[in-house]
Z-matrix of the N, CA and C atoms (Angstrom, degrees):
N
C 1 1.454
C 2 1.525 1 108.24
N 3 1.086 2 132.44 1 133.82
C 4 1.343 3 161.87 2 -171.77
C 5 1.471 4 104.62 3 -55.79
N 6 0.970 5 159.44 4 -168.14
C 7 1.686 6 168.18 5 -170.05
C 8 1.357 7 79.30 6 -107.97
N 9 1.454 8 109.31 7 -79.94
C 10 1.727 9 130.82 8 -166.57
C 11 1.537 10 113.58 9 -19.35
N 12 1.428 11 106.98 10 -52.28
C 13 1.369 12 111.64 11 -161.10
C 14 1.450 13 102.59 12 -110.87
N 15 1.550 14 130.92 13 42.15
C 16 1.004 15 126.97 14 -174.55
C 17 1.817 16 116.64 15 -102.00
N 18 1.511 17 84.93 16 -5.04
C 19 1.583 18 121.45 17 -175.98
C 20 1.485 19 98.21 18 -58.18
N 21 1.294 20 120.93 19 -39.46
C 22 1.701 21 137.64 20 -173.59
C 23 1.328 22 90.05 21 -56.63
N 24 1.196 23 151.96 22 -90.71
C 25 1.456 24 158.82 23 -164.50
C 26 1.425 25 116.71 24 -20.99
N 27 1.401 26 104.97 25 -27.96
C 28 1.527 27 88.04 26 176.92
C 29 2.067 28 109.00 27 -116.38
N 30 1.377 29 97.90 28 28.94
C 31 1.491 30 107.13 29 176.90
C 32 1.232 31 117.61 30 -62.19
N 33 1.368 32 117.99 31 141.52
C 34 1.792 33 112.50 32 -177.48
C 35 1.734 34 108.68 33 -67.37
N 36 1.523 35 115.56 34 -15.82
C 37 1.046 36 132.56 35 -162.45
C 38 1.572 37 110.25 36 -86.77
N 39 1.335 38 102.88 37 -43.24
C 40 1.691 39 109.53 38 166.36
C 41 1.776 40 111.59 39 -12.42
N 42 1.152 41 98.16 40 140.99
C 43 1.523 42 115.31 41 165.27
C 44 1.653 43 108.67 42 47.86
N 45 1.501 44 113.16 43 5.45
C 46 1.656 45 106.89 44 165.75
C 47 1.610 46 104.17 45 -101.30
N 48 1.372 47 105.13 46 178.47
C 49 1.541 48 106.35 47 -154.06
C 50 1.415 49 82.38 48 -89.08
N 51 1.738 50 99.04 49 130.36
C 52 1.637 51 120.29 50 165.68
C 53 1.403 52 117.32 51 -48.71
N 54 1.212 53 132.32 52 -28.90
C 55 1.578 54 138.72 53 -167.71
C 56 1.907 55 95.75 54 -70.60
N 57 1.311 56 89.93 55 -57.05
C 58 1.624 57 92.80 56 -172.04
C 59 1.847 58 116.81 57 -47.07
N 60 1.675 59 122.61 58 8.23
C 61 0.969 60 117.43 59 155.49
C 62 1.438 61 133.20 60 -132.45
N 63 1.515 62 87.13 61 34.15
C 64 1.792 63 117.49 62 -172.03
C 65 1.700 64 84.13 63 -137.91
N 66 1.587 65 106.53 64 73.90
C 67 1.141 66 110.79 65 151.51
C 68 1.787 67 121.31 66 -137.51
N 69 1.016 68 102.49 67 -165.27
C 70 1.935 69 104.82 68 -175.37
C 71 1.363 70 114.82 69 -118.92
N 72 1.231 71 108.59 70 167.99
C 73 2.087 72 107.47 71 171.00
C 74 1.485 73 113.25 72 35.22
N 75 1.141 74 103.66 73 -155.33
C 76 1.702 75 103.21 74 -172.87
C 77 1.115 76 124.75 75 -54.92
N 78 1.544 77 128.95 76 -12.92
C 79 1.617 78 109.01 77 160.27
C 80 1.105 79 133.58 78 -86.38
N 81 1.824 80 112.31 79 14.98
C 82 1.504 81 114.67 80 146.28
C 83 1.025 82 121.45 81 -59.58
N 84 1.230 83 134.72 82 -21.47
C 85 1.381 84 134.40 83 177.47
C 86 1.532 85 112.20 84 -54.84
N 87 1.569 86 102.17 85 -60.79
C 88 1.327 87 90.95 86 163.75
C 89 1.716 88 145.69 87 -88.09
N 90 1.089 89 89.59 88 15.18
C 91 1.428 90 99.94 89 174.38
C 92 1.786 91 104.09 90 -84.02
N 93 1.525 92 102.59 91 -38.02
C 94 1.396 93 93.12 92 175.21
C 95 1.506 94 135.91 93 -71.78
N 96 1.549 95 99.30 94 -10.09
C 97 1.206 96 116.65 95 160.01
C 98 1.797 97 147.98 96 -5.97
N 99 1.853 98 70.98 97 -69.48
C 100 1.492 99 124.65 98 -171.24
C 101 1.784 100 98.22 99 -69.63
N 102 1.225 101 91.50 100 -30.76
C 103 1.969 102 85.66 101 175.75
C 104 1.601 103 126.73 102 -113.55
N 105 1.256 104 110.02 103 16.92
C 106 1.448 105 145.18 104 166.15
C 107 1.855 106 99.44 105 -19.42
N 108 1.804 107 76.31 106 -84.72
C 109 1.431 108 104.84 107 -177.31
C 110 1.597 109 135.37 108 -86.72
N 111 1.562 110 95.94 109 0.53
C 112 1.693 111 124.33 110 178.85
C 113 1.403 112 114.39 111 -39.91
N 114 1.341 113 131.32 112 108.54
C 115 1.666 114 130.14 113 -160.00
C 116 2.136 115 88.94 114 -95.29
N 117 1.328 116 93.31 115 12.03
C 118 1.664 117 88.99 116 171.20
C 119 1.512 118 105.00 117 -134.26
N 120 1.057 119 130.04 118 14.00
C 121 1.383 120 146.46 119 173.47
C 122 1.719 121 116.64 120 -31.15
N 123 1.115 122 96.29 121 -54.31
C 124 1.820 123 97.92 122 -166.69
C 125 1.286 124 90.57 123 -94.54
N 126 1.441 125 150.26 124 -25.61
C 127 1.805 126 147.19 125 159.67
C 128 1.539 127 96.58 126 -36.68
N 129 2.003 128 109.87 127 -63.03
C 130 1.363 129 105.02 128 -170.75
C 131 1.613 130 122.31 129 -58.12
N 132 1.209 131 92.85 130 -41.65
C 133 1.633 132 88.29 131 168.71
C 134 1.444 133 136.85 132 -67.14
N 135 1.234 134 116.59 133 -21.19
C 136 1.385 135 130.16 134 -169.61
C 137 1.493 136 100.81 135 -77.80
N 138 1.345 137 96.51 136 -44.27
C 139 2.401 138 109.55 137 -171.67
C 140 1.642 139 87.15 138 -56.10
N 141 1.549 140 108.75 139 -47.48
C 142 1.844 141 108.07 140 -152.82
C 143 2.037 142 97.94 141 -72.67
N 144 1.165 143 111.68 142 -43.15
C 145 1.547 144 102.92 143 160.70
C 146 1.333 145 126.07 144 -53.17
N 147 1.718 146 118.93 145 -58.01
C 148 1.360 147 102.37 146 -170.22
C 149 1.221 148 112.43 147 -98.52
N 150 1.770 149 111.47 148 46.58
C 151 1.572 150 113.55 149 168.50
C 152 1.551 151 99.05 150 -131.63
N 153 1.710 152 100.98 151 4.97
C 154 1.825 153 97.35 152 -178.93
C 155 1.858 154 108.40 153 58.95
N 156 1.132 155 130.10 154 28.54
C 157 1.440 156 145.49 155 177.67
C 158 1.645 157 87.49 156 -43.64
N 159 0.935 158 126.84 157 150.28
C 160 1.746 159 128.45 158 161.10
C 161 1.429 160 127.23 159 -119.91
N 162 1.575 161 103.69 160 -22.70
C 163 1.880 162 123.98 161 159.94
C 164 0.985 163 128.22 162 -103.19
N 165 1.306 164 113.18 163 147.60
C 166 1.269 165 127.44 164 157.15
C 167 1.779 166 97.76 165 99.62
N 168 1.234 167 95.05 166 -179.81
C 169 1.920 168 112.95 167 -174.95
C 170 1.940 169 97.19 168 -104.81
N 171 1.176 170 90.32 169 98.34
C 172 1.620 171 96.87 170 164.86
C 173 1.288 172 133.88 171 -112.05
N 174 1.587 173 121.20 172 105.89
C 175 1.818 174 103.23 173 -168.96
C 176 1.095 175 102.76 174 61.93
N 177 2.059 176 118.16 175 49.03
C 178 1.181 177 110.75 176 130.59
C 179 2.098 178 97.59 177 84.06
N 180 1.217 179 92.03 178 3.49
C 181 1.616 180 83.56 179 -179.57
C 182 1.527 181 97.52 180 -164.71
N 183 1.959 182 104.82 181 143.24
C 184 0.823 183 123.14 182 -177.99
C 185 1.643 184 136.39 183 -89.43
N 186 0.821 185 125.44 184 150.44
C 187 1.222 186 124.22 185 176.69
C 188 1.191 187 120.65 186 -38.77
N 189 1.235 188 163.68 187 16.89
C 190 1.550 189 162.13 188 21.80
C 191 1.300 190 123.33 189 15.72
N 192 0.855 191 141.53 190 -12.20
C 193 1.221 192 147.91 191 164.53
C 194 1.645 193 113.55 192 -106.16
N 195 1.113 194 131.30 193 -29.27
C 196 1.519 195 142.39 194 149.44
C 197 0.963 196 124.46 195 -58.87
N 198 1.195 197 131.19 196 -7.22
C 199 1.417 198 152.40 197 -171.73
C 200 1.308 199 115.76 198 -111.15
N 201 1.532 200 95.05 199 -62.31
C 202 1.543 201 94.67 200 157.31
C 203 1.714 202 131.38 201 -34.56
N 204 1.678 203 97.59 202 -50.92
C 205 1.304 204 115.45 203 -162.66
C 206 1.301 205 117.40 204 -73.06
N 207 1.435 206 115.63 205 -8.65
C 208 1.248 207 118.60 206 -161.96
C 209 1.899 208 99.36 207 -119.12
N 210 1.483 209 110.56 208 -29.00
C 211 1.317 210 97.85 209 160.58
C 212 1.568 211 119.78 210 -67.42
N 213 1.245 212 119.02 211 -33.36
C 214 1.494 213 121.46 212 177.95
C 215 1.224 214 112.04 213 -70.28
N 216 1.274 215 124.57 214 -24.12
C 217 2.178 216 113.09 215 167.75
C 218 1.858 217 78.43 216 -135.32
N 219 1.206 218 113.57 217 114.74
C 220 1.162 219 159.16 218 127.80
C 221 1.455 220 133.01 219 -43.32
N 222 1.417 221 99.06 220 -49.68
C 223 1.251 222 113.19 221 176.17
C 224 1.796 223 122.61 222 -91.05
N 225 1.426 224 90.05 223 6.09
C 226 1.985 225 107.38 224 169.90
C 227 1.331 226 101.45 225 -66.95
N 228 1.347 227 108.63 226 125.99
C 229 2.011 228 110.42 227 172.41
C 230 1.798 229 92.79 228 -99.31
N 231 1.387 230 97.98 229 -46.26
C 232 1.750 231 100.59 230 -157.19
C 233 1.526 232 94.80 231 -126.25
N 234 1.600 233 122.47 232 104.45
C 235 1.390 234 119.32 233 164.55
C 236 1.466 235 114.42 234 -45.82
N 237 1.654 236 99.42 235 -64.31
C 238 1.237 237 112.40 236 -165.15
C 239 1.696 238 108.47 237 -36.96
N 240 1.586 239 107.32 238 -51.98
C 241 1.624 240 122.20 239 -174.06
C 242 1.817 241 101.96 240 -48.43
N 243 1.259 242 114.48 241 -46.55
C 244 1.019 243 123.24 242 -176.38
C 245 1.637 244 135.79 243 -63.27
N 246 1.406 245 87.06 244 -33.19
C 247 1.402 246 105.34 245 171.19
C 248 1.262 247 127.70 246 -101.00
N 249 1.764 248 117.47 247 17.17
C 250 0.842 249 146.38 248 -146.99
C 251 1.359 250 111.20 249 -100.36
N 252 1.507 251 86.63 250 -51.89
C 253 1.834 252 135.76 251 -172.49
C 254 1.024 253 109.39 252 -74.74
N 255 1.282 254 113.33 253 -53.77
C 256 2.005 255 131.32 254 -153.23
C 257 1.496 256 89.53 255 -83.00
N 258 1.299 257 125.71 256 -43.55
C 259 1.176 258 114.77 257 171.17
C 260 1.477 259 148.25 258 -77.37
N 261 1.567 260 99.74 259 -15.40
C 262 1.304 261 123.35 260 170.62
C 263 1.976 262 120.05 261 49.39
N 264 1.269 263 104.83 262 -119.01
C 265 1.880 264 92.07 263 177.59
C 266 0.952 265 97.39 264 -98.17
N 267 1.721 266 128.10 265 45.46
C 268 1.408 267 106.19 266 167.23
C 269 1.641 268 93.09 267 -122.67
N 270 1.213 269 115.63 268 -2.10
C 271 1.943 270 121.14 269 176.78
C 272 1.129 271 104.61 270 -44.90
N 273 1.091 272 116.14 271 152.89
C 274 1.836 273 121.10 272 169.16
C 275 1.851 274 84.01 273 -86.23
N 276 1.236 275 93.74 274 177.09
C 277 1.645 276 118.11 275 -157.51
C 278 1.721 277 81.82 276 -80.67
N 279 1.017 278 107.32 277 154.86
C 280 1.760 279 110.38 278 170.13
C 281 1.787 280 102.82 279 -107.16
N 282 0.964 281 138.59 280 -14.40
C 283 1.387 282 108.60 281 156.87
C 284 1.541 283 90.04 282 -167.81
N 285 1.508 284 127.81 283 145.84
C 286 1.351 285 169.72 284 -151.56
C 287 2.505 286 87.92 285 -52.34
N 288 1.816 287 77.18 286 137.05
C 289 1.656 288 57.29 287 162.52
C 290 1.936 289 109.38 288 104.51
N 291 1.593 290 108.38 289 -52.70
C 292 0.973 291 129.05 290 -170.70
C 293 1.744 292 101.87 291 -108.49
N 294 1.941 293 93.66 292 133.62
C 295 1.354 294 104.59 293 -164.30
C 296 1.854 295 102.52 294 -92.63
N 297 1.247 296 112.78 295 -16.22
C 298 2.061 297 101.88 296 160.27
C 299 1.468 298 96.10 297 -141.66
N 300 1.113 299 104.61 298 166.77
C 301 1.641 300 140.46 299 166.45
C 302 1.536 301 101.86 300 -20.71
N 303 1.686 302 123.98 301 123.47
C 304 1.246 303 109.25 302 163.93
C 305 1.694 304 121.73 303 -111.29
N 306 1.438 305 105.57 304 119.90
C 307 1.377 306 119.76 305 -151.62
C 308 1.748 307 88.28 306 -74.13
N 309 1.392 308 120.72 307 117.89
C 310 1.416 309 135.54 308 171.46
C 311 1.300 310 99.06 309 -74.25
């Protein structure tokens, strides 16, 4: 595994079955659940924006709602960068290893 993607390891989602957040209608609800309390939450979301992801519940948000989010700021190149910032010392760490946020 890559430095990059080492961020995965500490997902609330780890080691539960991947399908359960590649679902439809109301059991997105609970799929989003699962990222409530995710101390890698806004990493997951940021990869699923600036990779244009189209399934599944990532960072707490669904594929309709990512869509949404990304026609409404348009002008986002780099979530991750963005959410990087906006969050400041309160970011979760962006990948294992590293003691603050590394602003891309």
């Amino acid at each position: 595994m890559t430095i990059d993607m080492e961020w995965t390891l500490r997902a609330s989602c780890r080691g539960s079955n991947p399908e359960a957040l590649y679902v439809d209608g109301a059991a997105q609800h609970e799929a989003k659940r699962i990222c409530e309390h995710c101390p890698v939450r806004y990493r997951c979301l940021a990869e699923a924006l600036d990779a244009g992801d189209e399934h599944g519940v990532w960072g707490g948000m669904t594929d309709r709602e990512r869509r949404a989010l990304r026609k409404q700021h348009p002008k986002v190149t780099s979530w991750r960068e963005l959410f990087a910032e906006a969050l400041g010392p309160r970011a979760p760490v962006w990948s294992l290893g590293e003691k603050k946020p590394v602003h891309v």
